[in-house]
N, C-alpha and C positions, 0 to 999 in steps of 0.2 A: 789323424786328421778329423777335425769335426764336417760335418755333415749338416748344412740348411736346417733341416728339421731337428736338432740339435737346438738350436737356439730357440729356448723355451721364453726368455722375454729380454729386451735389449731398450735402452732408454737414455737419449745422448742428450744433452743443451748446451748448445753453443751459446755465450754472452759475449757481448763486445765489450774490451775490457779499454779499447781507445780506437781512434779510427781517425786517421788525416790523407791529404793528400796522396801521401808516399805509402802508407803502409794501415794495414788491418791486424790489431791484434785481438784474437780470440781464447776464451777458456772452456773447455770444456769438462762438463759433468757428465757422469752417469752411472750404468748398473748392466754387465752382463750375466745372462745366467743359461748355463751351456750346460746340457743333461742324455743322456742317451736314451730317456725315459719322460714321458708328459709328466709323471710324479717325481719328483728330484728325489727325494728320499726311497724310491725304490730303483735308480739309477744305477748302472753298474759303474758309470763314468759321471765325473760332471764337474761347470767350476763357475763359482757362483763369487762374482767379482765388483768391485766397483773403478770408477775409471777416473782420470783426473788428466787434465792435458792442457799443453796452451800451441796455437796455433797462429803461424806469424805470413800473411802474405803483404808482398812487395809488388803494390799498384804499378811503380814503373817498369819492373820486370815481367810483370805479369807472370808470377809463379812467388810457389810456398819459400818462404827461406825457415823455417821453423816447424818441423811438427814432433813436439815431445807428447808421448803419451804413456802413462803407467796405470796399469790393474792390478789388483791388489786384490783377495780371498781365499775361502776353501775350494779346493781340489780335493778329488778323491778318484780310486780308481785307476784301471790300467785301461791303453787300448793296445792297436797293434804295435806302434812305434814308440808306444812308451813301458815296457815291462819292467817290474820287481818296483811296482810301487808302494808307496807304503802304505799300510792298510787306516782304516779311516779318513776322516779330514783332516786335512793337514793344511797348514799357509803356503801359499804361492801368490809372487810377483811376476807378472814382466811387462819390459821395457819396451816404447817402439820408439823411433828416433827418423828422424829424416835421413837420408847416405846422401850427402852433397856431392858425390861423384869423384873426390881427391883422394881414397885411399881404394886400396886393391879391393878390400872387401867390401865395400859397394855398388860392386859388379856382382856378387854373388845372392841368390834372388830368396826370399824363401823359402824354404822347404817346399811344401806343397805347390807353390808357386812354378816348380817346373812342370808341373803339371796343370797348365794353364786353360786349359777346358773347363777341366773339374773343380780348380780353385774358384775362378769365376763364374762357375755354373755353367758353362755353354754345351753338357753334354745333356741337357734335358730336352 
């Protein structure tokens, strides 16, 4: 699990890509870059990503119907919950997706996420 001071710089832009009445669609850009070390390249962990996503709210529901987002770079590195990584940088994707509530597994939260102090910060 990464850790606040991990994230060595982060840089999102939301565009409105249309906007009426009923609904808000948004795109979003950007660039994460996640390090166990202020110098990335002396990092023992880290993932240096870019981000792309579109982002869909429903003015009469008042809530998201749409949140796709994928990141996209190198990775390198083990921590605790991730061992026998592979050595160097390597490519890594992943997905985030909205859980509209209709299937079993979107009942089930994050990982870190059950540990809901920590993930949110609220133990400082």
């Amino acid at each position: 699990m990464w850790q606040a001071a991990d994230v060595r710089s982060l840089r999102m832009t939301l565009t409105v890509e249309s906007a009426d009445a009923k609904a808000v669609k948004l795109r979003l850009d950007g660039t994460a870059l996640l390090a166990t070390a202020a110098d990335p390249e002396k990092a023992r962990r880290g993932y240096d990503a870019g981000l792309l996503g579109y982002v869909e709210y429903d003015r009469a529901a008042d809530r998201l119907t749409r949140f796709d987002i994928v990141t996209t770079g190198d990775h390198w590195g083990q921590g605790p919950f991730t061992g026998g990584a592979r050595p160097g940088r390597k490519p890594m994707g992943v997905v985030f997706e909205l859980a509209h509530g209709d299937k079993p597994a979107d009942a089930v939260p994050p990982q870190a996420a059950r540990e809901e102090a920590v993930y949110f910060g609220h133990d400082r």
